[in-house]
Residue, then its C-alpha position, 0 to 999 in steps of 0.5 A: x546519472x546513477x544506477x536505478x535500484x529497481x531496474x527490470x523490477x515489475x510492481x504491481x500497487x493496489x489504489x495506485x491511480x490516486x493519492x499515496x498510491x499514485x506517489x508510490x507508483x511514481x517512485x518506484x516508477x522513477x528508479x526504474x520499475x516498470x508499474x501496474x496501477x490497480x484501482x477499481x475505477x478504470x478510466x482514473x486508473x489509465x489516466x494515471x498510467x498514460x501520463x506515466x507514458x507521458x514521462x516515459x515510464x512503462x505502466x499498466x491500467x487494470x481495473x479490480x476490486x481488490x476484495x474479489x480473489x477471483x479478481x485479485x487473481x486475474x489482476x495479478x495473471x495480468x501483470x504476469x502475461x504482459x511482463x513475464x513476473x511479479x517482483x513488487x507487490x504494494x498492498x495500498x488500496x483502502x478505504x474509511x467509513x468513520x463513525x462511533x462504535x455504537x452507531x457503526x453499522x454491520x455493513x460500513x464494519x464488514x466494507x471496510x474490513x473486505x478492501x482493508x484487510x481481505x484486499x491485502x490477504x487476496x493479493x499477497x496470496x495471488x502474488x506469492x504463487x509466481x514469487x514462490x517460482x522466482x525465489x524473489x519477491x517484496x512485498x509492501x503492506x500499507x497499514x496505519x498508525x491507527x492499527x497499533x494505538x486505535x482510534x475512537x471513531x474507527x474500529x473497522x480501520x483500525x481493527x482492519x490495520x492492525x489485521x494487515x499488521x498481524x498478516x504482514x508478519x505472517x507473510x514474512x514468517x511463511x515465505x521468508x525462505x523462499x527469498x520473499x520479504x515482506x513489511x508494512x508501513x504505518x503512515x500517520x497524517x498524511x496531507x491527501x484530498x481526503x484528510x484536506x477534507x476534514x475540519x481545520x480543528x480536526x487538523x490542528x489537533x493532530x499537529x499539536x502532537x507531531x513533533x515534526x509539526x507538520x503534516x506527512x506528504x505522499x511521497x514520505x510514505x513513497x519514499x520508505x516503500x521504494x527502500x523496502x523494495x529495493x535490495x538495500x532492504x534485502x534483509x529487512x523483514x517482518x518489519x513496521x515502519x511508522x512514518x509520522x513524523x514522530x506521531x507515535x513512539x513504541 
């Protein structure tokens, strides 16, 4: 058995009870971090953690609304006291409220935008106060391919993805000398409860332009998000990743 590449590292994954966050944790968790799952429902999320018990791995329930900074902090001093440090920060929780423009209200455009894009910002700032201490830190942005192509239907997610984008290389201007890189994958269809609810035309018409011809499973993303944060990426920064299956070519 080999070497874990994420040995005695500490990750913190926000929404990470449930679909590609709980696949996320589960890799990571596998190549030997120790993880803190991050949802707003708290019994999901320490199911979640007691089955990682279960496995053998270390893991950690904490209940926040990423979209609270205050909560964000506390979530992140959490992981500080019980572990002593914060390596890995995965920036997954979001949510959709998809409508036309026109009939999109204020409140679905400001909801989304807040855990989208204000979750990711009051994370990463929360984070990179102890990562700055340790000189060390990856940090994993989960935006959509929507955030660089748009997508009618869905101006508050992409408008919110493309931000997280924006940020994303930010971080990684701001903190790079400090030993922090920071990235964002764009996953294109991924098979989740929530896209295994849309209509099955809805589905075919993604399929028809996927060279793969297939739809993207959890742990596609979780497999690119556990090489960012490992140290075959050390020099990987700034940086967006699609993963698609050749959905969109730039």
């Amino acid at each position: 058995m080999g070497c874990k590449k994420l040995e005695g590292r500490v990750a913190l994954v926000t929404g990470g009870a449930r679909g590609i966050g709980r696949a996320i944790c589960e890799k990571l968790a596998s190549e030997g971090a120790t993880v803190a799952m991050v949802d707003i429902l708290l019994d999901v999320a320490e199911k979640t953690a007691s089955e990682f018990k279960a496995q053998g791995y270390e893991a950690m329930a904490i209940a926040a609304n990423v979209a609270k900074p205050e909560e964000a902090e506390a979530a992140v001093k959490a992981v500080v006291e019980k572990y002593g440090k914060i390596d890995i920060l995965v920036n997954n929780a979001g949510i959709t409220r998809d409508t036309l423009m026109m009939k999109m209200t204020e409140q679905d455009w400001d909801l989304v935008l807040s855990v989208n894009l204000k979750g990711t910002f009051n994370f990463t700032k929360a984070a990179t106060r102890y990562m700055m201490k340790a000189r060390y830190g990856k940090i994993v942005n989960i935006a959509s391919v929507v955030g660089r192509m748009g997508n009618a239907g869905q101006a508050n997610y992409s408008a919110s993805k493309a931000g997280v984008i924006g940020l994303t290389k930010t971080t990684a201007r701001e903190f790079g000398s400090r030993n922090i890189c920071a990235n964002a994958i764009a996953p294109g269809y991924i098979i989740t409860d929530m896209t295994e609810k849309l209509p099955q035309a809805a589905r075919d018409a993604f399929l028809v332009n996927i060279p793969l011809k297939r739809g993207g499973k959890p742990e596609d993303v979780a497999n690119v998000v556990c090489f960012l944060c490992g140290p075959d990426a050390d020099y990987v920064t700034g940086q967006v990743i699609n993963v698609d299956g050749g959905f969109l070519m730039s």
